[in-house]
Each structure stands twice: as C-alpha cells, then as structure tokens.
N, C-alpha and C positions, 0 to 999 in steps of 0.2 A: 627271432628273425629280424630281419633289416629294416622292413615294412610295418614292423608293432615295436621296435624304437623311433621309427621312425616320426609315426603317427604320434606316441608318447609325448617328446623331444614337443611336436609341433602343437599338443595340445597343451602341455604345462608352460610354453614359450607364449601361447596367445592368453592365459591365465596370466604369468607373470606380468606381460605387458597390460592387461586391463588392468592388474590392479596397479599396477603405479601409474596409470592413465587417472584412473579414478582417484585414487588417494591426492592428488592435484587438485580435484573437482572442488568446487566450493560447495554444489549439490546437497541437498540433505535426504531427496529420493532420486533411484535410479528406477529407469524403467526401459522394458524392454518388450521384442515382438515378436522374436522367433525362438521355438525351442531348443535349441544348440545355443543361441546365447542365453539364453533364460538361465541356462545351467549353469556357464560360466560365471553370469552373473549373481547366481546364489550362491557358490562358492567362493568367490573373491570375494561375496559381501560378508562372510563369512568373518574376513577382516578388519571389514571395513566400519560395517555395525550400522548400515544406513537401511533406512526405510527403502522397502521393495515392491515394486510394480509387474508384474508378468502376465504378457497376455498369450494367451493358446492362439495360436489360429490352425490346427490341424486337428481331427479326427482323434480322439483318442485311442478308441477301440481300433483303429485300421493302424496305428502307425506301426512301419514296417522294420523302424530299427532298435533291434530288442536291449543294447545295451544304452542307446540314449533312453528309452521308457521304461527302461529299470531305472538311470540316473533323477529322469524328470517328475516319475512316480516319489520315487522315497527324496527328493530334492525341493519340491513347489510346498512342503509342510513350513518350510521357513522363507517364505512370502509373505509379504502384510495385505494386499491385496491379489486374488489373479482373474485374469479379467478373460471371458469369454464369449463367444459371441450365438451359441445357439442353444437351446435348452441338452438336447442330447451331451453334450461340452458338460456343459452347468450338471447334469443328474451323476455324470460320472465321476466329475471331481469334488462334488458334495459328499458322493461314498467314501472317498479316497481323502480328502481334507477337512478342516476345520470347515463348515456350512457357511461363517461368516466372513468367510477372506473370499469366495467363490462368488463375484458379481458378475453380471451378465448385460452385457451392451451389445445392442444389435448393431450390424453396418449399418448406421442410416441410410436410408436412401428416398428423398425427397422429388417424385416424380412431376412434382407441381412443378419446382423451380429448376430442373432438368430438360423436359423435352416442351414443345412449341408442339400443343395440341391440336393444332389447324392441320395437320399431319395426319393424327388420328395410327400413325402406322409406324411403331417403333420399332428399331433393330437393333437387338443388344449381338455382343458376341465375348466368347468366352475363350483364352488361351491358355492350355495347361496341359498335364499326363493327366491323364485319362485312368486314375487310381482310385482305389478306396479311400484314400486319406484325403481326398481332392473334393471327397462330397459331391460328385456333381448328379448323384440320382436325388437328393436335396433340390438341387438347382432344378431337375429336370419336374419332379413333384411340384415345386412352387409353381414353376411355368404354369403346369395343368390347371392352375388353378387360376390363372388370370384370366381377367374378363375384359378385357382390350383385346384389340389387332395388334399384335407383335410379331417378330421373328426372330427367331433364337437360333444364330451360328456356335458351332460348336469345334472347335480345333485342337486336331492333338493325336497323340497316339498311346496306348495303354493297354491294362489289361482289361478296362471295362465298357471297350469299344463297343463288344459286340452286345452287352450288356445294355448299352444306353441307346442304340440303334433298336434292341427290342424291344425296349422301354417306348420309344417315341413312336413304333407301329403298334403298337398292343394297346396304346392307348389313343390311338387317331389322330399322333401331333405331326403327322408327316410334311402336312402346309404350313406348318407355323418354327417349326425346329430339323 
C-alpha cells in the first residue's frame, strides 16, 4: 500500500542521511536518548564500527509499539554501553543483554541546591499522557513516600487517569496531589 512505502521510503531516507551525517563526525562514540533513534543508531553504526551509548528512558514492559520492541529487543545486544535509569529498566535488560553493558543512573535530583527551604512548601508538576510507559504510578509511589510538604500537579490525559486518581484517594494523597 501507499502508506507502508511510504513509511519505508521515510525510514531508510532518515537511516541514509544519519549515516552520512555521521561518517563526517570526527566522533569516536555516538550516543543517543530515545528509542526510535537508538535503533537508527545501532543500525547505521552497524557501518560505521564506532563505540555506542543508548539510553532507555521508557518502560520496557509497557511499550506499546510492537515492531519498534521487536527492533530495540533483538538491536541494544550491539551496544557497548546502555544506560538506564530505574532498577525495573536495569532487571529487564540484564535478562535480555550482556549484565555488563546495562548501567544504571538515576535522574539526579539535588533538592538541596534546587528549592529555598524557608518555604518549607514545594510544588512540583508533571506534563505527559497519562500511559503505562509514562511510569507515573512510579512517580505517584515515590510521592507517598516523602516526608516534606509538597504538592504534586498532575496533567494530561490517558489511559491511566482513572487509575492514578485511585491511587491518590486509596492512599490519602488528595491534599498533597
């Protein structure tokens, strides 16, 4: 059909032009942050023969497009590092890869050097779909568990509205989220 040359046409065009973007690079690693290029990227590297960087920042278990997690599954084994950020991330792709390319860095977040404690009353706010892949019952769990005055806005719309709206009455965060 029109639409699956389409798509074809437009993914071997953005393949061809990275790798002659890259083969220019003077680079000795590439690296990258989201999974649709991480693929590209391990496939052009494919020619290119340079050290690789890849970091996850989605869900594994949740993601919802079966032919890019067919690609990124059988595609992150020729990685030299890939880099994750939660242990759930790190336990999956330890099954799935080499143990020693699967390192694990948290998002910092340094609340010292961040907010002005004379405040005492922080508001974070979160913008996103409101998906499995989005992690935000993660987000909503961490909350639960801080022991400051905070407030936690949450925006968006998805399938796990009504999900994380039960979440925050079932566990008594309705003042604080």
């Amino acid at each position: 059909t029109f639409s699956a040359k389409f798509i074809s046409y437009y993914i071997l065009s953005r393949l061809f032009n990275l790798y002659h973007l890259l083969k220019k690079s003077p680079s000795d690693v590439l690296i990258s942050f989201t999974t649709t290029m991480n693929i590209y990227l391990i496939i052009v590297n494919q020619l290119l023969r340079k050290k690789i960087i890849v970091s996850e920042r989605t869900d594994p278990n949740s993601f919802k497009h079966t032919l890019i997690k067919f690609f990124r599954n059988k595609l992150y084994k020729y990685t030299h590092v890939l880099v994750v950020q939660n242990k759930d991330q790190e336990k999956y792709f330890k099954a799935n890869l080499s143990k020693s390319r699967v390192k694990l860095i948290y998002n910092p977040v340094e609340l010292n050097s961040i907010f002005d404690h004379s405040n005492n009353n922080f508001k974070f706010l979160t913008i996103g779909r409101l998906d499995k892949e989005k992690n935000q019952v993660e987000l909503l769990q961490i909350f639960k568990e801080l022991n400051f005055n905070y407030t936690l806005e949450i925006l968006g719309k998805g399938s796990l509205e009504t999900k994380l709206k039960n979440f925050v009455r079932e566990n008594d965060l309705n003042n604080r989220i």
